[in-house]
N, C-alpha and C positions, 0 to 999 in steps of 0.2 A: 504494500500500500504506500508506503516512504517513497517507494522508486517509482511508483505513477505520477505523484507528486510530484517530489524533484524533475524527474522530466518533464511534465508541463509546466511547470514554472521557467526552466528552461528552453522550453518550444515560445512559451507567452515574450521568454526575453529577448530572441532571436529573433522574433518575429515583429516588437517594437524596437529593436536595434535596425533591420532589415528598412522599416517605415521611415525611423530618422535618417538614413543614409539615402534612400531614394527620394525624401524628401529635401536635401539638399546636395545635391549633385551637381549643380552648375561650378562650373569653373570661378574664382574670382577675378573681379574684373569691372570694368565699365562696357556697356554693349548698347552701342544705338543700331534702329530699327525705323524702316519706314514701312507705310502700309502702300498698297494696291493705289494708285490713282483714279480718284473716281473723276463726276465730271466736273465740280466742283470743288476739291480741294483735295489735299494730300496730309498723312498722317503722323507725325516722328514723335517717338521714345526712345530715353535715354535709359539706362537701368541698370543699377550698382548692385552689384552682388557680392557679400561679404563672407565669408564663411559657410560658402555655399546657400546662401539663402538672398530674397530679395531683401535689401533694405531701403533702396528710392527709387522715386520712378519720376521723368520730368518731361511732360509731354509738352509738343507744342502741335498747332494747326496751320497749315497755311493754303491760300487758298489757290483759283486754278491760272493764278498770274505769278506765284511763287512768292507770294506776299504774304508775313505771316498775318496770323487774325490779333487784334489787340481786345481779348475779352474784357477789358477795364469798359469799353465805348459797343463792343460788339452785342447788336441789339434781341440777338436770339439766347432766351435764357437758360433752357435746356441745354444747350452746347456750352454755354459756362458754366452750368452746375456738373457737364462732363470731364468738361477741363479743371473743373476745382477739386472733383471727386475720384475720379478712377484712378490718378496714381494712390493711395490710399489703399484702394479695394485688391488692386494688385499687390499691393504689399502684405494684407489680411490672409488674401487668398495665398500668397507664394505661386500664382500661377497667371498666367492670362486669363483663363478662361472664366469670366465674369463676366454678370447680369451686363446687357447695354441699359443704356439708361434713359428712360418712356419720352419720346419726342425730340431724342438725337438721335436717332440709328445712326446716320452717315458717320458721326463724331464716334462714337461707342464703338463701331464695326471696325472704324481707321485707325485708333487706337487699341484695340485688341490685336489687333493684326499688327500692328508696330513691334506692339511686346513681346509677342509672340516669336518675331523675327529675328528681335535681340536676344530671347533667351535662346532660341535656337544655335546659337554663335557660340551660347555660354555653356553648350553642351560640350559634357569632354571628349565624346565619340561622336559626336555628329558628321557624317556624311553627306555634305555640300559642295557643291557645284561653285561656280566662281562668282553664280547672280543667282537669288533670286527669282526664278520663276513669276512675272505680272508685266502691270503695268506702272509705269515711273515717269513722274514730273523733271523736268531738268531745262535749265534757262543759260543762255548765253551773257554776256558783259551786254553792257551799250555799246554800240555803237556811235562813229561819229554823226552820224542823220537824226541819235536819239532814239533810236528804238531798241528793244530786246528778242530774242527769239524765245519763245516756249514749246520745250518738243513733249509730246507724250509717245514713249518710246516701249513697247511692247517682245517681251524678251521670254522665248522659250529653249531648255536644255542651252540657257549659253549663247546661242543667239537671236540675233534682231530678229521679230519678224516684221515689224512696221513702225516708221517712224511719222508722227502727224505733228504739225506746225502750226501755231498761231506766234503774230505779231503784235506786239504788244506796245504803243504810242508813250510818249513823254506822259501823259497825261492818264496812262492806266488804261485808253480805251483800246481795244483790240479792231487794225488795221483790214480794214476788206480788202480783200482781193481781185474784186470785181472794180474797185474804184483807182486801184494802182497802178500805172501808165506802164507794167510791163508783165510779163507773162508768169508772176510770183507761184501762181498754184503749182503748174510746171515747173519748175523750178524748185519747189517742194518734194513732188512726187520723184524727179532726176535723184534727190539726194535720200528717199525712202527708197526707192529701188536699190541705189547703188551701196547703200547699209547694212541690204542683207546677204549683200556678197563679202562685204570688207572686212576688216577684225575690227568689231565694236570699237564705234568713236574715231574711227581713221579711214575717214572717205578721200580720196583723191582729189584733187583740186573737178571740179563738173564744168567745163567749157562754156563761158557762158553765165555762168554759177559763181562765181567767185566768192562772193562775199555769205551765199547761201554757206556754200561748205565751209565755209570758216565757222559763221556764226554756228552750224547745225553741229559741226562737231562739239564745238565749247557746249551746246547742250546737252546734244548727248554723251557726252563725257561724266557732267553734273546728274543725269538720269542713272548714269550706271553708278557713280559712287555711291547712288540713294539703293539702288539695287543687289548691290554687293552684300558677299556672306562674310568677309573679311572685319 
């Protein structure tokens, strides 16, 4: 009867020794994480893991101009009860996978998906690829005319599959194409095709294109750092 005992007290201790150990298993470290671009903004977390375990989490939002959100002035309340709340709930939980919260999905989903990304990094055996698997925001400098490129760059197994383009004005409004005195869409699509032949972020100069494939590269370059499992 002693030795039925004894052994499950020692099954009960191996088995709460087993739980504390799977339950901090991240590497430590600092590990940022971006989510999926939706159509409207894009998602980042930062997250410190101390002893194998979470102890912060520092998100930010920004939107589909690469501009962050300044929730002090930002009129939607739900997204700053997101942003004030789910590093917290991630730290409660030690996990990502937590409630979204009632009237943010988009914010809840982008930040789940952040952390999720960075802890994935924080894994001591993780099996990753060089990107990311999604979709990724990424912007070039100004230029001297004043404008920015914004690419949504679309990456599967490692490479490109499509890169899409808005232009984005001194004044934040986004440039039509239809109104610009030269053949810009084409000239989009020359440097989306030729992306999915190239090594990510190093297009050749596009004849014609010059300044395209400059700006396109600086973005997509910025799309893939958000991308990366490094």
């Amino acid at each position: 009867m002693k030795k039925t005992i004894v052994f499950s007290i020692m099954v009960i201790s191996l088995l709460i020794s087993s739980t504390l150990v799977s339950a901090a298993n991240w590497v430590d470290g600092t590990y940022e994480g971006w989510s999926d671009a939706s159509a409207r903004s894009i998602n980042y977390a930062k997250v410190f893991i101390e002893n194998g375990e979470i102890t912060a989490v520092i998100l930010r939002e920004f939107t589909n101009l690469l501009v962050e959100k300044d929730f002090a002035v930002y009129p939607w309340e739900q997204a700053k009860e997101a942003y004030q709340t789910m590093g917290q709930k991630f730290i409660e939980a030690q996990s990502h996978d937590i409630d979204i919260i009632t009237g943010a999905t988009g914010s809840s989903v982008g930040y789940i998906q952040a952390v999720e990304r960075a802890l994935m990094k924080a894994e001591p055996h993780a099996k990753l690829g060089k990107y990311f698997d999604g979709v990724f925001f990424g912007r070039s400098d100004y230029t001297g005319r004043k404008y920015y490129e914004v690419v949504r760059v679309t990456i599967k197994d490692d490479k490109i599959e499509n890169v899409a383009f808005d232009r984005i004005l001194s004044d934040f409004s986004q440039q039509d194409p239809a109104e610009y005195g030269w053949p810009l869409e084409m000239a989009w699509e020359s440097y989306s095709e030729a992306a999915k032949e190239a090594v990510p972020g190093f297009v050749d100069t596009i004849t014609g294109a010059t300044g395209i494939t400059k700006t396109g590269n600086i973005a997509v370059r910025d799309a893939l750092d958000r991308a990366s499992t490094k």
